[in-house]
N, C-alpha and C positions, 0 to 999 in steps of 0.2 A: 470213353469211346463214344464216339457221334452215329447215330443212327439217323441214319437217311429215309425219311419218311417218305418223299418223291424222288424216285432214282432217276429219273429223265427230268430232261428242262423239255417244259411245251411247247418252247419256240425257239428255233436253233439263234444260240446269239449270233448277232453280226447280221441278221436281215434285215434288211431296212425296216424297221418298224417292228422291229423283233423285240420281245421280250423272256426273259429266261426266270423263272420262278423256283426255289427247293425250299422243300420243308426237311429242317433236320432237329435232330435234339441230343444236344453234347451231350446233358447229363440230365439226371433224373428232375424233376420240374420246371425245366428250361424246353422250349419250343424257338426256334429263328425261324424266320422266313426270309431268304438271301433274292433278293430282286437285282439285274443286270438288266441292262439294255433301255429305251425308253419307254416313260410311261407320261401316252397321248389318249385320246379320245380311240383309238384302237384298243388299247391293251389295259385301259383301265378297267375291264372286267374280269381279264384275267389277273390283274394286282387283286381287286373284289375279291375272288375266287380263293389265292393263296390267301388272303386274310383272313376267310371265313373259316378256313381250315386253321390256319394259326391260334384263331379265338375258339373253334371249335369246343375244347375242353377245361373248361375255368378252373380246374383242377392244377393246372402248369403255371407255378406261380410266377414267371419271367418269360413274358411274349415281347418278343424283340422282331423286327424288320431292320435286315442289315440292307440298307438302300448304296454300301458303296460302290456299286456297281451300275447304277443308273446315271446315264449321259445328259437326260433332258427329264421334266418332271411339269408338265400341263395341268395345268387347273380342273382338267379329268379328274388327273391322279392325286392331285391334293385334296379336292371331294372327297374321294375314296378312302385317304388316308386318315382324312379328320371323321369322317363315319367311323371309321374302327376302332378310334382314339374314344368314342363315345362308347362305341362297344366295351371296349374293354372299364372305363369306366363306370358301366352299367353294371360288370362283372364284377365289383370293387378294386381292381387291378390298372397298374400302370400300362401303358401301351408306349416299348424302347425304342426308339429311330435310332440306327448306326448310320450319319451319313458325314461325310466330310466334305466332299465338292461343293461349288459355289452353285451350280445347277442343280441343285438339290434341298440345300441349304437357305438360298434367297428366296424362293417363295414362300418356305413356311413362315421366314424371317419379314416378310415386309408385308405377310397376310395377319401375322401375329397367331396361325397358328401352333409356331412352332411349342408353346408355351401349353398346349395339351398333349407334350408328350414329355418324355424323358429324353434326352438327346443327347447322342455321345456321336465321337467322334473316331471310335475303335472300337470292334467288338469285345478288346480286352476290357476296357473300361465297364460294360457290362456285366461279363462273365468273370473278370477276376482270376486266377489260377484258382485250377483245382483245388479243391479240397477249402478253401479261402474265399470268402463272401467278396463281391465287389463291394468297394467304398460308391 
């Protein structure tokens, strides 16, 4: 069962410059943080914000950002994303990027940060089916 840690999105998706943030957690020591819409020099505080909640308790041993839902990804948001990536490294813990898009994908790819994270391409590949570890 997924427990919905933020039951509203902050920012209605579809507004221009909107960003949509949830914290959920499928199962017991898994935490996502599911991001929609773009993240520019506007809303990378509010990516900040869902991260620090995400990293909040180093207790959850699987902190994922499912990014498939972001249109556009500014050197804001990469900032933001490569601090958290240290964060959770601080914590001894991987920090998981679900993104597929090429807007998403290409700047961590040609910043070479993509290579402080874990990085998948489906949230299945993460989480695995129940009750079964992901590879």
């Amino acid at each position: 069962m997924t427990t919905l840690l933020d039951p509203a999105p902050r920012d209605p998706p579809g507004r221009a410059g909107g960003l949509e943030t949830r914290l959920l957690r499928p199962r017991g020591g898994v935490v996502v943080l599911t991001v929609g819409g773009e993240v520019d020099t506007l809303t990378a505080a509010q990516l900040a914000d869902g991260l620090t909640q995400l990293l909040g308790d180093p207790a959850d041993d699987t902190a994922v950002v499912d990014l498939t839902g972001v249109t556009f990804l500014a050197s804001s948001g990469l900032a933001v994303l490569i601090r958290a990536a240290h964060r959770a490294t601080e914590q001894g813990r991987p920090l998981h990027l679900v993104a597929a898009a090429r807007a998403v994908t290409r700047p961590l790819e040609v910043t070479g940060s993509d290579q402080l994270f874990e990085m998948h391409t489906a949230m299945d590949d993460v989480l695995g089916e129940p009750g079964r570890p992901a590879n």
